[in-house]
FIBAZA-209916 format. One line per 3 residues: number of its first residue (from 0); their letters; for each residue z, x negated, y negated of C-alpha. Coordinates in steps of 0.001 Angstrom, whole numbers, plus 500000, padded with zeros to 6 digits. Layout:
<atoms>
NUM = a = Z X Y  ... $
</atoms>
This chain:
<atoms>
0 = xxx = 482856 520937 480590  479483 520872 478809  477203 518418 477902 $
3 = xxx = 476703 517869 474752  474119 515558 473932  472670 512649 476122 $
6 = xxx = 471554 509878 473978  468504 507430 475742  468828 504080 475826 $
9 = xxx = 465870 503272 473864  466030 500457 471603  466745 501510 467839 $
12 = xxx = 464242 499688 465116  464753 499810 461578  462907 498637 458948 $
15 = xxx = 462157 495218 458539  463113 495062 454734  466469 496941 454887 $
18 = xxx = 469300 495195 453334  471398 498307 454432  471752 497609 458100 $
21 = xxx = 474989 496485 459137  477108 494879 461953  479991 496801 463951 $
24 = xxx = 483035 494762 464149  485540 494769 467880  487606 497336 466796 $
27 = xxx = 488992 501139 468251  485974 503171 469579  487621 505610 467114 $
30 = xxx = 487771 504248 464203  484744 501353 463745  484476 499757 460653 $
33 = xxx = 481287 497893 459246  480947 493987 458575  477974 492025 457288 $
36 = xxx = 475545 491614 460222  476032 488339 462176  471812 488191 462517 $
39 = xxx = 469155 489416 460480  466841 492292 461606  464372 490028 462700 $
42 = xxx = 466450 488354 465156  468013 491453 466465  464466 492726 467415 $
45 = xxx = 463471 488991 469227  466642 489383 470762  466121 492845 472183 $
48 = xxx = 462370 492079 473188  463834 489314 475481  465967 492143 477134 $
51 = xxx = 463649 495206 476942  459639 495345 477533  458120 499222 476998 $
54 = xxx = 456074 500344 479883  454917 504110 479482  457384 504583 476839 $
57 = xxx = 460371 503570 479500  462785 500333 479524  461391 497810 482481 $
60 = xxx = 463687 495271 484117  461992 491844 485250  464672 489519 484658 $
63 = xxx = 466220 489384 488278  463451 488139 491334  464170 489872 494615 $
66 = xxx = 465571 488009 497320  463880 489930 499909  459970 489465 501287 $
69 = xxx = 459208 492831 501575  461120 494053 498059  460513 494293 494587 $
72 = xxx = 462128 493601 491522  463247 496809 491177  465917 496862 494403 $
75 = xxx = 468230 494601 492917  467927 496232 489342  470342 499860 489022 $
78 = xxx = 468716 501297 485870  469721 502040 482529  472461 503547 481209 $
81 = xxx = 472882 506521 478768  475578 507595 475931  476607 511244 476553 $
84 = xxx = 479271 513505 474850  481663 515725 476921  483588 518782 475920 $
87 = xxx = 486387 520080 478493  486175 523634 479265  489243 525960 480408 $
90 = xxx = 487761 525694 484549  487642 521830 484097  491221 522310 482452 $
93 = xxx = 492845 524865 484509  492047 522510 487706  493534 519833 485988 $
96 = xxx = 496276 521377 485575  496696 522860 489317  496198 519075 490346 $
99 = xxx = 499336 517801 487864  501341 520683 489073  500199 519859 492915 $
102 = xxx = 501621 515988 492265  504766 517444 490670  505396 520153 493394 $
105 = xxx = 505271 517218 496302  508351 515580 494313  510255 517235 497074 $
108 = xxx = 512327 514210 498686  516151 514212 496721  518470 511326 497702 $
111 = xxx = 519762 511961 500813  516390 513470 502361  514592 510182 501300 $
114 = xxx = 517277 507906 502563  517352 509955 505918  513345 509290 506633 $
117 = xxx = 514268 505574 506467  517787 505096 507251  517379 506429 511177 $
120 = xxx = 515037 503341 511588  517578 500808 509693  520618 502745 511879 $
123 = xxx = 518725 502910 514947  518262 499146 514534  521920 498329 515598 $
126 = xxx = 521099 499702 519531  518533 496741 519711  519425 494100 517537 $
129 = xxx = 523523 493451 518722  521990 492493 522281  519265 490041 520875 $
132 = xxx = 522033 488779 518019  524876 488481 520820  522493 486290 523251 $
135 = xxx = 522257 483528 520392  524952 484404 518149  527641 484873 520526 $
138 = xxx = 531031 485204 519298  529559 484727 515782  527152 487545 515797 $
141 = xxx = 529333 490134 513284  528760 487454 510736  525461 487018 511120 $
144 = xxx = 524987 490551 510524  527234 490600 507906  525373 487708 506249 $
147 = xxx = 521763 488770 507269  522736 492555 505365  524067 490567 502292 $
150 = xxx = 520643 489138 501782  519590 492896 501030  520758 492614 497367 $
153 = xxx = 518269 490059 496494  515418 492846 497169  516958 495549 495683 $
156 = xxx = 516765 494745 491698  512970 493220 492678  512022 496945 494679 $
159 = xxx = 513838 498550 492108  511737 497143 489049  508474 497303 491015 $
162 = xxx = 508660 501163 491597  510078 501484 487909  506844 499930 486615 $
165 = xxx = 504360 501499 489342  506121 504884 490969  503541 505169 493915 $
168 = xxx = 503539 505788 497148  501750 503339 499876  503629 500003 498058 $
171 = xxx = 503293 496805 498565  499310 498028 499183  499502 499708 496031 $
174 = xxx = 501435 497654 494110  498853 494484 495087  496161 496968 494417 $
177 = xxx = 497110 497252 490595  498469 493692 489918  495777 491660 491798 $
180 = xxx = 492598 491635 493238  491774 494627 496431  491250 491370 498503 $
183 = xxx = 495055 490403 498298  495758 493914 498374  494070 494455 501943 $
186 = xxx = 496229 491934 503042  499421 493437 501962  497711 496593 503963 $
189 = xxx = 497500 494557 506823  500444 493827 507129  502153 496885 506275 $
192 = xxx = 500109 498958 509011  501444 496335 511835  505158 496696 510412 $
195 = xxx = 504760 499993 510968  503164 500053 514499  505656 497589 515557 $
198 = xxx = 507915 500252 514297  506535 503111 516104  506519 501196 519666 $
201 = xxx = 509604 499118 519219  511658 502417 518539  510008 504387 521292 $
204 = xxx = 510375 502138 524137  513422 500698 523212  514566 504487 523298 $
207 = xxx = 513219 504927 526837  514592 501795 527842  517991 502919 526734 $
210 = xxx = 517859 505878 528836  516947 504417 531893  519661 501985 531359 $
213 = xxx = 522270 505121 531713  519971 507461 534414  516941 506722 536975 $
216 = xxx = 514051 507749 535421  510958 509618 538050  508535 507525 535580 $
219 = xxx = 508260 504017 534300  509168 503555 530492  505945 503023 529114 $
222 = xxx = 505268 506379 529924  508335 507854 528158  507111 505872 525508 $
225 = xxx = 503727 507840 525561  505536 511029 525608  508056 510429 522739 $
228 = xxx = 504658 509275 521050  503093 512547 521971  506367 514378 520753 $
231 = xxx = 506544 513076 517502  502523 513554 516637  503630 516983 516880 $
234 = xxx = 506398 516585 514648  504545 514888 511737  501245 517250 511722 $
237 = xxx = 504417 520214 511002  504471 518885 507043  506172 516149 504808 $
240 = xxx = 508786 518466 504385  510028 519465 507696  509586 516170 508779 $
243 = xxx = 512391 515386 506290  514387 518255 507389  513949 516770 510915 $
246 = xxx = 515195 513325 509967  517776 514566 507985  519415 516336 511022 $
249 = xxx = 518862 513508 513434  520483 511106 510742  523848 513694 510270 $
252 = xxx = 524364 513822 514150  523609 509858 514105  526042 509336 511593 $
255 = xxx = 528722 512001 513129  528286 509950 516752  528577 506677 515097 $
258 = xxx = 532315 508095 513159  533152 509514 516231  532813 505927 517851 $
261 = xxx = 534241 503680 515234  537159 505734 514938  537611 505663 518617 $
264 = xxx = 537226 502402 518671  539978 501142 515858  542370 503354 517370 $
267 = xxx = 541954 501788 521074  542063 498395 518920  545177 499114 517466 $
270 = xxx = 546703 500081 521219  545530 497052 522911  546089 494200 519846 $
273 = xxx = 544336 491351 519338  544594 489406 522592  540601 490463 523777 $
276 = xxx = 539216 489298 520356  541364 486213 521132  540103 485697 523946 $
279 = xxx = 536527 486483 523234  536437 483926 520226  538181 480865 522297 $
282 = xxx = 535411 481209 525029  532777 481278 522525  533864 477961 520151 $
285 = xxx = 534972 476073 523448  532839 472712 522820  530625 473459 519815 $
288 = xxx = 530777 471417 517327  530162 472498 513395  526665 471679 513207 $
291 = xxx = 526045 473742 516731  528597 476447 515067  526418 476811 512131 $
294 = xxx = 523271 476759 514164  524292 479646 516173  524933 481371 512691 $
297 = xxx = 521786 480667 511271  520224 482529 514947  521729 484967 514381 $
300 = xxx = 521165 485244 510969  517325 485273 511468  516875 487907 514198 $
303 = xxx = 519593 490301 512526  517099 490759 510189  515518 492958 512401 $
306 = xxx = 517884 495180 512222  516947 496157 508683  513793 497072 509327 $
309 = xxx = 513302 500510 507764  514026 499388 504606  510152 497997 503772 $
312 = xxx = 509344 502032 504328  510909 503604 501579  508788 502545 498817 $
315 = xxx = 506281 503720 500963  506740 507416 499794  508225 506599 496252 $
318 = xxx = 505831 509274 494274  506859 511863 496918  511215 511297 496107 $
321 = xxx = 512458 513265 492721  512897 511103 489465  515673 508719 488910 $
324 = xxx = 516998 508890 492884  515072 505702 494565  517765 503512 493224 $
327 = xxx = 520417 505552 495349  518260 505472 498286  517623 501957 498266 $
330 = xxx = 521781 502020 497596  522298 504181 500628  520150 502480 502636 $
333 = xxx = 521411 499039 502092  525448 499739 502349  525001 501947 505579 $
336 = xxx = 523438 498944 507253  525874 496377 505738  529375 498451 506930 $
339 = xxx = 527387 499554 510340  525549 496908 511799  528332 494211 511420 $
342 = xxx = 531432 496625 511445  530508 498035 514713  529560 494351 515954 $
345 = xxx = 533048 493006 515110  534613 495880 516767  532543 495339 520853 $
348 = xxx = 533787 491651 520014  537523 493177 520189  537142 495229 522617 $
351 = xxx = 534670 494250 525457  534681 490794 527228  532363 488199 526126 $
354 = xxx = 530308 488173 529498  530416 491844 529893  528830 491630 525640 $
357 = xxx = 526257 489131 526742  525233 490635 529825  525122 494475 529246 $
360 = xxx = 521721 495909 526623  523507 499285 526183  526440 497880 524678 $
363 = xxx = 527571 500650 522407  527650 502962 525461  529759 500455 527085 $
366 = xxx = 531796 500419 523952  531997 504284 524401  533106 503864 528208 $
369 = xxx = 535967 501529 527058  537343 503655 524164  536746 507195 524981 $
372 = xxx = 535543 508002 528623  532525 509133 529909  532018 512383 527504 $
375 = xxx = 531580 509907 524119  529152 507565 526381  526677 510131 527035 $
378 = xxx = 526972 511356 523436  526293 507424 522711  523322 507536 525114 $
381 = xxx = 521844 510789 523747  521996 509853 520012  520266 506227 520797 $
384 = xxx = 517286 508279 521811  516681 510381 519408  517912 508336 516846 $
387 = xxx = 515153 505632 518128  512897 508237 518275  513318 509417 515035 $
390 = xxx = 511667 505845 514248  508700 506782 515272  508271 509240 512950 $
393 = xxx = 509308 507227 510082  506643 504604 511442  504290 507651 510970 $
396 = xxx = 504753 509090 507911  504874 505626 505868  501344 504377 507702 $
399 = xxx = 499817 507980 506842  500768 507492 503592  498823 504257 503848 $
402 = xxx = 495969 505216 505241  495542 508036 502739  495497 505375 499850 $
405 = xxx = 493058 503471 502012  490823 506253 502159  491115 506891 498295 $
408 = xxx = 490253 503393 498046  487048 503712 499768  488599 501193 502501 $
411 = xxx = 488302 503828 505231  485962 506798 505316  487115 510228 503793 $
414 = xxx = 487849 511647 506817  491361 510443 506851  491881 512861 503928 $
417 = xxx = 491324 515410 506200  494568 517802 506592  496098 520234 508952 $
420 = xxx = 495421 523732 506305  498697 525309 507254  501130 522342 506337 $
423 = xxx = 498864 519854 504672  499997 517570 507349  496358 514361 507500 $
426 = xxx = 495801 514763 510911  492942 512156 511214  495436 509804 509854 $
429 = xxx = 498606 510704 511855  496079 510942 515396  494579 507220 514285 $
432 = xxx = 497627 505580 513978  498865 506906 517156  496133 505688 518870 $
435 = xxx = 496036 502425 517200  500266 502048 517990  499459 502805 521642 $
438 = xxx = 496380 500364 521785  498353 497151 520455  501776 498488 522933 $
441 = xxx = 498996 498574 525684  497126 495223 524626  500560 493193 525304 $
444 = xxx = 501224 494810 528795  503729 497043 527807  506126 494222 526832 $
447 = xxx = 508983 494772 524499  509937 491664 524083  506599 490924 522892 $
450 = xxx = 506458 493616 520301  509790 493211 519189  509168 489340 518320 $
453 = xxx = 506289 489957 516522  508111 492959 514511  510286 490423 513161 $
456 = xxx = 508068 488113 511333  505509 491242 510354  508420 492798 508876 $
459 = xxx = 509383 489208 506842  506189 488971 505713  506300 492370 504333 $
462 = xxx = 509299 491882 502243  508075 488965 501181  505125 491021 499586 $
465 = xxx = 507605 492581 496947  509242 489777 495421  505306 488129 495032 $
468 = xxx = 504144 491830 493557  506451 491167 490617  505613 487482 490050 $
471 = xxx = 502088 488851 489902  503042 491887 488003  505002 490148 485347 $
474 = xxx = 502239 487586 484954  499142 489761 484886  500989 493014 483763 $
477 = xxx = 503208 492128 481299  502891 495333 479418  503460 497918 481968 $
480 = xxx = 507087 499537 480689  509656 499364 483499  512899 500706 483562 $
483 = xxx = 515016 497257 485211  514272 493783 484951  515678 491685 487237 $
486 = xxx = 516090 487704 486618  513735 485270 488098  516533 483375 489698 $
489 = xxx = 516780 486270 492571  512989 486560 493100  512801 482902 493461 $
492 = xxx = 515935 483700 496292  514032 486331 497491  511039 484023 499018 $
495 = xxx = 513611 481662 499779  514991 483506 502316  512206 485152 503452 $
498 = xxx = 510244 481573 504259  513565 480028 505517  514204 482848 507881 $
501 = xxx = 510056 483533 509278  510476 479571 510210  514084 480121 512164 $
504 = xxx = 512143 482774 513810  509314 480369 514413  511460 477563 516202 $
507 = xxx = 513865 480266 518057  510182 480828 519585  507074 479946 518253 $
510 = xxx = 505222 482483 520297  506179 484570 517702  503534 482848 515282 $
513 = xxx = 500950 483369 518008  501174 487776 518585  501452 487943 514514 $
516 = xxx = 498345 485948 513749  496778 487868 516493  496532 490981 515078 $
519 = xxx = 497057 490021 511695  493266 488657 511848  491936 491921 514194 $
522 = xxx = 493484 494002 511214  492049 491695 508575  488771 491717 510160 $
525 = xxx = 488705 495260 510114  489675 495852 506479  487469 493136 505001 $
528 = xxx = 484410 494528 507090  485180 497924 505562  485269 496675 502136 $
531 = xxx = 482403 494921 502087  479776 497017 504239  476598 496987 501783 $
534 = xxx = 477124 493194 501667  477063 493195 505108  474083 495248 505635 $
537 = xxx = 472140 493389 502767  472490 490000 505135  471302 492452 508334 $
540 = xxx = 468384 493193 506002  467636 489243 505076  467330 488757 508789 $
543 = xxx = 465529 491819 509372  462813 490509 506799  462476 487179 507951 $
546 = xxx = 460519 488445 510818  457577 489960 510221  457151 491069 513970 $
549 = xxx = 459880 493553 513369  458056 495268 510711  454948 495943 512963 $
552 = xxx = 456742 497371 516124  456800 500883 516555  460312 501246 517544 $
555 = xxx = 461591 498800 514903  459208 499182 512075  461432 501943 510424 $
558 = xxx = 465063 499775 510496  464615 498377 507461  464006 501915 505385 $
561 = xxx = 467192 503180 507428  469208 499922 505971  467885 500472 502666 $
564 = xxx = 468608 504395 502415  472339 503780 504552  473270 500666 501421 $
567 = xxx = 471898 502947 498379  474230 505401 499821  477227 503419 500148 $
570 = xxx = 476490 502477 496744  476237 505798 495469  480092 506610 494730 $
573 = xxx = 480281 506333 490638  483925 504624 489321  484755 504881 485872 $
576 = xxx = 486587 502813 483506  488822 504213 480784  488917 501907 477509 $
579 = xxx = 490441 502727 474173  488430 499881 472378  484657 498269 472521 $
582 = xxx = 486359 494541 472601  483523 492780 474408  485618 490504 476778 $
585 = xxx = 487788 493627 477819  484613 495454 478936  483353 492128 480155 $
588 = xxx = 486274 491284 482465  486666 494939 483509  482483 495393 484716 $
591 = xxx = 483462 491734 486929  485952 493216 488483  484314 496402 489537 $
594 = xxx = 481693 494308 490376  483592 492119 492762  485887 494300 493991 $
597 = xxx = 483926 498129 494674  480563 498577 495508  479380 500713 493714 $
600 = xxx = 475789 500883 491933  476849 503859 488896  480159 502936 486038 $
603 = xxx = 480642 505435 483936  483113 503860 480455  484927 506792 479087 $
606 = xxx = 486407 506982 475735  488718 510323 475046  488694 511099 471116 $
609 = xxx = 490904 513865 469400  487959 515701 467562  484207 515476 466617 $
612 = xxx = 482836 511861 466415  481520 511164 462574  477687 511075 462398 $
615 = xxx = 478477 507179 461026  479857 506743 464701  477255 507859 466618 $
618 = xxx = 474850 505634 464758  477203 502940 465540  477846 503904 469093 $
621 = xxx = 473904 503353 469996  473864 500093 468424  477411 498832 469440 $
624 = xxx = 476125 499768 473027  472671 498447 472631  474009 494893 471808 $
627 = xxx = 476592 495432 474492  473548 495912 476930  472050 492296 475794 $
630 = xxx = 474842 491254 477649  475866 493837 480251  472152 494347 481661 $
633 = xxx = 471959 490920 481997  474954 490148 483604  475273 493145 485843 $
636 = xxx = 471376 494391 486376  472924 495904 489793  475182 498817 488138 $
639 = xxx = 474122 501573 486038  476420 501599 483080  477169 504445 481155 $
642 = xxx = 478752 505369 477825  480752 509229 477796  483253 510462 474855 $
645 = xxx = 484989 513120 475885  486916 515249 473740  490174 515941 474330 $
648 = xxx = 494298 514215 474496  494273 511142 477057  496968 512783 479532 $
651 = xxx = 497214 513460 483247  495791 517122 483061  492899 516270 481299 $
654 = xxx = 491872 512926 483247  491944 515006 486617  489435 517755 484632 $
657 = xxx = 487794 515133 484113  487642 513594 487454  486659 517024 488782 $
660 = xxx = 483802 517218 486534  482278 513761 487102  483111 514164 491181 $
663 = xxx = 485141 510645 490493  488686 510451 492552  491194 509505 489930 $
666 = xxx = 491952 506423 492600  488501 505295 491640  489325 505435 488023 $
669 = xxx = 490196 502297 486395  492404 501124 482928  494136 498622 481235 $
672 = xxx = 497570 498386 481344  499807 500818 479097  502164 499772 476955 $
675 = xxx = 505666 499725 476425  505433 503881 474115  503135 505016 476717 $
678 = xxx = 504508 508381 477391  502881 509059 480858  503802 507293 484408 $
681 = xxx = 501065 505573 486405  502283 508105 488916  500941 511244 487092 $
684 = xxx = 497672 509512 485824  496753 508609 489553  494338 505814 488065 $
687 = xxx = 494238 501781 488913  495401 499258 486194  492573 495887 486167 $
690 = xx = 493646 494228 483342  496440 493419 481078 $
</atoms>
């Protein structure tokens, strides 16, 4: 890419007694059109001496006082902008096009790879969710199941139109981050990194604890824990796609086991009749009445929902599944944890005795025992683990995938974009969350039943992020073509249930409130102090220069140059806004919310055009963007705004040859939302919708 021409920003003056100077209108940067002038020339000029003062031939600022003792005017004023005209050149364009092809060539996930990454965590649920749903379900806990998996096809149409309209991976995050402001979105983050930890730990220790429910372990089971931890980070730094491979083969001898078992089962059913199931259900109704009945329903309703967790992670890695196949995973996903979960409950209910049920945490092994012998227990025993274990490394791969967008997002510093050359595995990333999974298992004392209690309401208030996405995304982002479009009525049912549920949770134990607000806040902390470091360091300054003493120490005389130099660089990063029109408010709006929501000190507004722009244009560019500063400059005297054409189609290959020009991530690259005959996905274009 070359640069054509760089055009000052020096106020343009014409003659006083022209009657030829005219007025742009709002209109397509490509095609302006001239109106009478709203002012006369004489006004313009007052107008633009209130804005501009010449010092040695250059613009000055003076509008904005400095809040600082020891400061100018000048800190808190960015500079001027400039107008500049880009042609793309085959380097910029050839590494474009590797970067499309890149994105395309990661589409490696078909149906029943993506379902596998997810569906050993919703599969693996059933070995610790029928104990917890037994203890307060009792006799009634295959219909809680039953009705706790039914609640499943409210999220499906609302998941479904969300990744329709925004295919990208790291959702709800991402799907906040493009509907709403990156404030909400870091919460949606937060959350979605501690469903995903709570993932990790619950599966890993409830797989050690299921093994030293069958054998004597040499070692207690936190440590197991740390080793299946340890395994695992090995597993996920091997690639995406062997991961998948992995998970795929865990899932088949899962699902083989779990056949094996249920057939097992039905035939020692139909040997031995009904008379255990009777007997089972007339202990467990002796002396409840229908309110206690339902009660006991509604228990077990609200912690079976833990065993659907998994589900939350599949939009997780949405851009990384083939086209048209998330439906069928989200399909898959759902009806193997509505037949399992609840057939497999009704069928212990028929076969074991109720205090043998209510007593025992391995119960499927026990089922095993009953039906087959000892050879189809240790099978049972052997596929819990690594079934659980395969959890963990769906917990991993869905929180690297976050933390990748974080880093994109300038939430967390590049170095979680760091990968493993020989796979492409982001070992920072993978390593961190590790770490951080261990630290919160640690922080509670190695409790399970801890960490379990707070998985349920984390992973509540995660699904409750989708159905609020689409409010927010119909409302804000009406435009933005989606393939489904699901009624109102079942997103409305979808926060229903999620609220009614989180507060059954709440009074089964309302300790549970207490761990998730615990490290929701740590995690929120974090985030927010990330996303706003310069305005952190500019009140560390303000202090800093309220005593004078500090300035006149030796050892502290040079902080407040360091603070200065360690903000302009934070600052530094350039975004860039893509517009197809000059519409005032649009440019208006979009500044605000770079303003409020990046720091940043440099925007570059980009305009792509098909072919030369006419010389009448140009003239009009300089004073379309001169007028625009009267208002821009003023408003936003803190960022450096520029004005670029650049020749060329607006399509995925040449916005990232254009992003590897200008050194801008296309994740820092913001637009309007497309309409309804856009012919791209959000996907390909890797860029962040602000506005409607």
């Amino acid at each position: 890419m070359s640069e054509k021409e760089c055009i000052s920003l020096v106020p343009l003056h014409s003659s006083e007694n022209s009657s030829s100077r005219t007025n742009y209108s709002r209109t397509n940067l490509g095609s302006l059109v001239a109106t009478p002038p709203l002012f006369n020339q004489s006004q313009f000029d007052i107008v633009l001496r209130r804005q501009y003062s010449r010092q040695e031939g250059k613009p000055k600022f003076t509008a904005v006082p400095s809040r600082f003792l020891n400061l100018t005017n000048d800190f808190e004023f960015a500079g001027w902008g400039s107008i500049s005209h880009l042609t793309l050149v085959q380097e910029d364009i050839h590494q474009g096009d590797v970067e499309l092809t890149s994105f395309r060539e990661q589409q490696v996930l078909g149906q029943f790879t993506a379902s596998a990454l997810a569906a050993n965590d919703i599969l693996g649920g059933v070995f610790y969710t029928l104990p917890s749903v037994v203890a307060l379900a009792g006799v009634y806990s295959p219909i809680s199941l039953f009705v706790a998996a039914l609640t499943l096809f409210l999220w499906r149409p609302v998941m479904e139109e969300m990744a329709s309209a925004l295919p990208i991976s790291g959702a709800p995050y991402t799907y906040l981050l493009n509907v709403s402001t990156k404030s909400v979105a870091l919460f949606g983050a937060a959350l979605l990194l501690l469903d995903f930890s709570a993932t990790a730990v619950v599966s890993a220790a409830t797989a050690t604890s299921y093994l030293a429910g069958e054998v004597s372990l040499p070692f207690p089971v936190y440590v197991g824990a740390a080793f299946v931890f340890v395994l695992f980070t090995v597993v996920s730094l091997s690639g995406l796609r062997e991961s998948a491979r992995v998970a795929t083969g865990v899932l088949a001898m899962h699902v083989v086991v779990m056949i094996m078992l249920i057939v097992a089962s039905v035939i020692a059913w139909g040997r031995g009749g009904m008379a255990q199931f009777r007997s089972n259900w007339s202990l467990g109704h002796v002396g409840l009445s229908p309110a206690a009945i339902a009660r006991q329903v509604f228990n077990g309703v609200c912690i079976g929902m833990l065993g659907l967790t998994g589900f939350e992670c599949a939009p997780s890695y949405t851009s990384k599944m083939k086209q048209n196949c998330y439906p069928k995973v989200l399909r898959n996903l759902h009806l193997s944890a509505l037949v399992l979960t609840s057939g497999v409950m009704l069928l212990v209910m028929a076969l074991l005795p109720l205090d043998v049920v209510e007593s025992g945490n391995n119960i499927l092994s026990l089922l095993a025992q009953k039906v087959a012998g000892r050879w189809l227990r240790i099978m049972v025993v052997v596929d819990a683990v690594v079934v659980l274990c395969a959890g963990v490394l769906t917990g991993i791969l869905s929180a690297c995938e976050l933390l990748v967008q974080l880093s994109c997002d300038l939430i967390l510093p590049r170095v979680f974009l760091a990968t493993v050359p020989a796979t492409g595995a982001p070992y920072v990333a993978v390593i961190s969350f590790i770490a951080f999974s261990a630290l919160i298992y640690a922080s509670t004392g190695a409790n399970l039943i801890v960490i379990s209690q707070m998985f349920a309401m984390v992973w509540l208030a995660v699904m409750a992020l989708f159905p609020v996405s689409l409010l927010l995304l119909r409302f804000s982002r009406p435009r933005l073509p989606r393939a489904s479009q699901c009624s109102l009525f079942v997103v409305a049912g979808a926060i229903s249930v999620t609220v009614t549920v989180a507060a059954g949770n709440v009074a089964i134990d309302p300790t549970i409130a207490g761990w998730f607000a615990l490290y929701l806040i740590i995690l929120l902390v974090l985030f927010y102090t990330s996303q706003n470091k310069v305005t952190i360091l500019r009140w560390v300054y303000w202090a800093y220069d309220q005593l004078p003493w500090l300035h006149r120490r030796q050892f502290t005389k040079g902080w407040g140059d360091s603070l200065i130099r360690h903000m302009r660089s934070l600052r530094r990063q350039e975004v860039c806004l893509l517009v197809k029109s000059d519409e005032i408010n649009n440019l208006f709006n979009m500044i605000l919310y770079v303003q409020r929501n990046e720091e940043t000190s440099h925007l570059k507004i980009v305009h792509f055009h098909s072919g030369d722009i006419p010389s009448e244009m140009e003239a009009n560019a300089r004073s379309t963007y001169i007028v625009l500063h009267l208002f821009l400059d003023e408003a936003f005297p803190e960022i450096t705004v520029d004005l670029m054409f650049v020749e060329g189609q607006f399509d995925p290959k040449n916005l990232a040859a254009l992003a590897h020009h200008l050194k801008i991530p296309r994740s820092l690259m913001f637009m309007s939302s497309p309409g309804p005959n856009f012919r791209y996905s959000v996907a390909e274009l890797g860029t962040r919708i602000i506005s409607i």
